[in-house]
C-alpha positions, 0 to 999 in steps of 0.5 A, a space after each residue: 278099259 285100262 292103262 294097258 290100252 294106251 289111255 285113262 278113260 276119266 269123268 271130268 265134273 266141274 261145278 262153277 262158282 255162281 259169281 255175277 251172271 251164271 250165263 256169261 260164266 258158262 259161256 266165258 268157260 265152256 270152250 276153255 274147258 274143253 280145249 284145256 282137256 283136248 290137251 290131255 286127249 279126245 274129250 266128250 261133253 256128257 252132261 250139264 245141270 239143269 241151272 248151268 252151274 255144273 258140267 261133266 265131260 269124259 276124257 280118254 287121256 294118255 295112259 301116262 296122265 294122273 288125276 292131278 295133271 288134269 286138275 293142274 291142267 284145268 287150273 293153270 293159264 297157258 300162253 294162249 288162253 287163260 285158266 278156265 277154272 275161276 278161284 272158286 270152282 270145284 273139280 271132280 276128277 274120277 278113273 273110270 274103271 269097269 262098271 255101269 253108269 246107269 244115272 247119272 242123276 245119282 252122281 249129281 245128287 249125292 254130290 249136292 247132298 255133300 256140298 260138292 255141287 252148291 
């Protein structure tokens, strides 16, 4: 898959800021989330941690859109909605080039061992 096709195919991770009550957090974010990135292109939920404290979400955007788009998307309230990231949230946004997802437990897990994750 490449830009030669007409889209980017992007691994969206998000891990939320704990706050007061990790429940109404996610369900507070999860559909912001998902209409904020709907913006960019066809979206699809791939997974979520065990605690609800991080999600993952595959994004097939226009050739056109760069990484930093997604993250300024996913940062900035638009008229209709507010930001579906919180001030402590943390965004992975990574270009999926050729290769094979073969756990994602692995991502999740290097991740937590650098901080990424809490």
């Amino acid at each position: 898959m490449s830009s030669d096709e007409g889209f980017i195919p992007y691994l969206v991770l998000i891990r939320f800021d704990r706050g007061e009550d990790l429940r109404d957090r996610l369900h507070e974010s999860l559909s912001l989330l998902q209409e904020a990135l709907a913006e960019l292109g066809p979206v699809e939920p791939v997974m979520s941690s065990y605690d609800g404290s991080a999600v993952a979400y595959l994004l097939e955007a226009r050739a056109t859109i760069q990484p930093q788009q997604v993250v300024t998307q996913l940062q900035s309230p638009k008229s209709h909605r507010t930001s579906p990231l919180k001030t402590h949230d943390k965004l992975l946004v990574i270009s999926v080039e050729l290769g094979i997802a073969t756990r994602m437990e692995r991502i999740t897990d290097w991740l937590r061992e650098h901080d990424a994750l809490g």
